[in-house]
C-alpha positions as CSV (number, residue, x, y, z in Angstrom):
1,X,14.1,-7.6,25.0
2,X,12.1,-8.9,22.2
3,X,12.1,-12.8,20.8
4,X,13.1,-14.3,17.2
5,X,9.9,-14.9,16.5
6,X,9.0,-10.6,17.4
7,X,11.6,-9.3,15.6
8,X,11.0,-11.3,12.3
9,X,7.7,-9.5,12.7
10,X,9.1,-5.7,12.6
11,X,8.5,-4.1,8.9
12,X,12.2,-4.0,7.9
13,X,13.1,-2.4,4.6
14,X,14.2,-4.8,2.3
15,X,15.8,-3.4,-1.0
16,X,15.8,-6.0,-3.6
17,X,17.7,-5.0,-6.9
18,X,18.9,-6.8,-10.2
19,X,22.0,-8.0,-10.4
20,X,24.3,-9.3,-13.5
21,X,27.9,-10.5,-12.4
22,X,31.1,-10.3,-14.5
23,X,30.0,-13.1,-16.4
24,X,26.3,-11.6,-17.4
25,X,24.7,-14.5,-15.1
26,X,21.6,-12.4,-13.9
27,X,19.6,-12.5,-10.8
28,X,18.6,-10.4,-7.9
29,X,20.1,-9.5,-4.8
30,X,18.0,-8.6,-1.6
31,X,19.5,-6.7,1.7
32,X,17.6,-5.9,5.0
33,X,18.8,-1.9,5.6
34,X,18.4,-1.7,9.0
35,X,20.4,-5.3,9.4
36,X,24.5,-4.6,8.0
37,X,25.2,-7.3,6.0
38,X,21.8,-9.6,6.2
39,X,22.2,-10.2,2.6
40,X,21.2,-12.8,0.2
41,X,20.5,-13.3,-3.7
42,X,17.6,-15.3,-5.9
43,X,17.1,-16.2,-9.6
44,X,13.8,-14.0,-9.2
45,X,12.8,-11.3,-6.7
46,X,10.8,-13.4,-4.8
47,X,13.2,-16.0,-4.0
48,X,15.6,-13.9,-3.3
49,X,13.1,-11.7,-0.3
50,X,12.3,-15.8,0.7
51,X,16.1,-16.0,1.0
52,X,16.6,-12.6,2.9
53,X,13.8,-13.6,5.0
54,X,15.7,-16.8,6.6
55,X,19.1,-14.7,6.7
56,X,16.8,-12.5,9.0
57,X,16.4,-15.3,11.0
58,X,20.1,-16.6,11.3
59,X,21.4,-12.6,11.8
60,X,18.7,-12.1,15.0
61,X,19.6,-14.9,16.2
62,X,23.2,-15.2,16.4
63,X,23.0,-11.7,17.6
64,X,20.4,-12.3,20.2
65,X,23.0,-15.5,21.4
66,X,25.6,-12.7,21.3
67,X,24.1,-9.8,22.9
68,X,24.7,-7.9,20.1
69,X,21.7,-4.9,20.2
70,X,19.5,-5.3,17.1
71,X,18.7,-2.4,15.4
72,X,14.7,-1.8,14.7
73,X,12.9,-0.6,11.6
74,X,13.0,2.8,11.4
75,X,9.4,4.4,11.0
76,X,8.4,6.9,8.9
77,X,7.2,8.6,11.6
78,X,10.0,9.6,13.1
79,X,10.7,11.9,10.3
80,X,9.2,15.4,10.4
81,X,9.6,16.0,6.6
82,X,11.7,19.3,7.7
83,X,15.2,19.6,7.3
84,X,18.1,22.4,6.7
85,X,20.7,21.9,4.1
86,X,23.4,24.8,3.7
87,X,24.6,25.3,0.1
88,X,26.8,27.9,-1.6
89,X,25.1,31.2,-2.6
90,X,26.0,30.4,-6.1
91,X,23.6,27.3,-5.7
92,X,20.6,28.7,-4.1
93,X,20.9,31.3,-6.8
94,X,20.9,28.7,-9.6
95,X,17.7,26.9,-7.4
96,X,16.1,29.7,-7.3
97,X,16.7,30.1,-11.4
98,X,15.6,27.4,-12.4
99,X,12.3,26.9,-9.8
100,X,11.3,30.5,-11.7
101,X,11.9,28.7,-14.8
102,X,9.9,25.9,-13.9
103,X,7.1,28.0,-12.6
104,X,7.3,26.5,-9.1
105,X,8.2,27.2,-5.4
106,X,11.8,27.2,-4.6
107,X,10.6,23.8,-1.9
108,X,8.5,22.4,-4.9
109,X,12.0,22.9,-7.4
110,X,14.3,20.8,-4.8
111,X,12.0,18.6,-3.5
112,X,11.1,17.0,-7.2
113,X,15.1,17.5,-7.5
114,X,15.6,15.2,-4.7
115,X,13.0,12.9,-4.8
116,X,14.1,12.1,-8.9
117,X,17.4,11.7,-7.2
118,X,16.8,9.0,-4.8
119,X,14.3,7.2,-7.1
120,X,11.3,8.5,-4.6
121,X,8.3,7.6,-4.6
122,X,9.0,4.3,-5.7
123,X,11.3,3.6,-3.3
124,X,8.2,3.3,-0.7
125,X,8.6,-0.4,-2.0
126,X,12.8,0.1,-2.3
127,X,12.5,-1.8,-5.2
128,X,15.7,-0.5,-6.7
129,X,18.2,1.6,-4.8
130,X,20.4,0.2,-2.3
131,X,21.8,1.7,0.7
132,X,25.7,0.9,1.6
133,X,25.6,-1.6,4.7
134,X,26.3,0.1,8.3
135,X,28.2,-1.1,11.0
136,X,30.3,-3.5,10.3
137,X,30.6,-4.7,13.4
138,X,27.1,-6.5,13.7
139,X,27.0,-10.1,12.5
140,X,27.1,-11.1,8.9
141,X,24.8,-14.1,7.6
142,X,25.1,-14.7,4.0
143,X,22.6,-17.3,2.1
């Protein structure tokens, strides 16, 4: 089992996005993905990933005091960049449409469609998307 101090050192995606509340206060909220409800929130984006980053802290370590598995960055390694999706015929006909239109490849056509979906490439940073938290059953620590 790894230490505090090992964990803290995995790459873990933080998403850090801008926030305005019901009263237009502004300010920026940062998660850790891989960590369900390691959350906390800054006036800028940097304090809040300096705030997120000491929530990491409290979150491993109540969960290493309660046995509670930690879940580990996911690499992007692990991904083979190949996947299946089954859609309706009507669909893949309209795909194929427009990727004719476009003058591209049916894989080029939804793979600029997904990417502009999810906000990708920029997401490499996650400087704007957020994920909904996982498993609520993991500790929360809030800052």
């Amino acid at each position: 089992m790894r230490t505090l101090d090992e964990y803290l050192e995995l790459p873990y995606a933080i998403v850090v996005v801008h926030d305005v509340d019901e009263d237009g206060n502004s300010g920026w909220v940062a998660e850790v993905e891989e960590l369900p409800g390691c959350i906390s929130q800054g006036r800028t984006p940097q304090e809040a990933v300096e705030r997120v980053r000491e929530a990491m802290r409290d979150w491993i370590a109540v969960a290493l005091d309660d046995g509670v598995p930690i879940p580990e960055p996911r690499a992007v390694e692990d991904f083979s960049g190949r996947f299946l999706v089954r859609v309706p015929a009507s669909l893949h006909a309209d795909l194929v449409h427009n990727a004719d239109r476009e003058g591209v490849s049916l894989n080029q056509f939804v793979t600029s469609a997904l990417a502009g979906a999810v906000g990708w490439p920029s997401k490499r940073g996650r400087p704007h998307a957020k994920r909904q938290s996982r498993a609520a059953q993991r500790p929360r620590v809030q800052q």
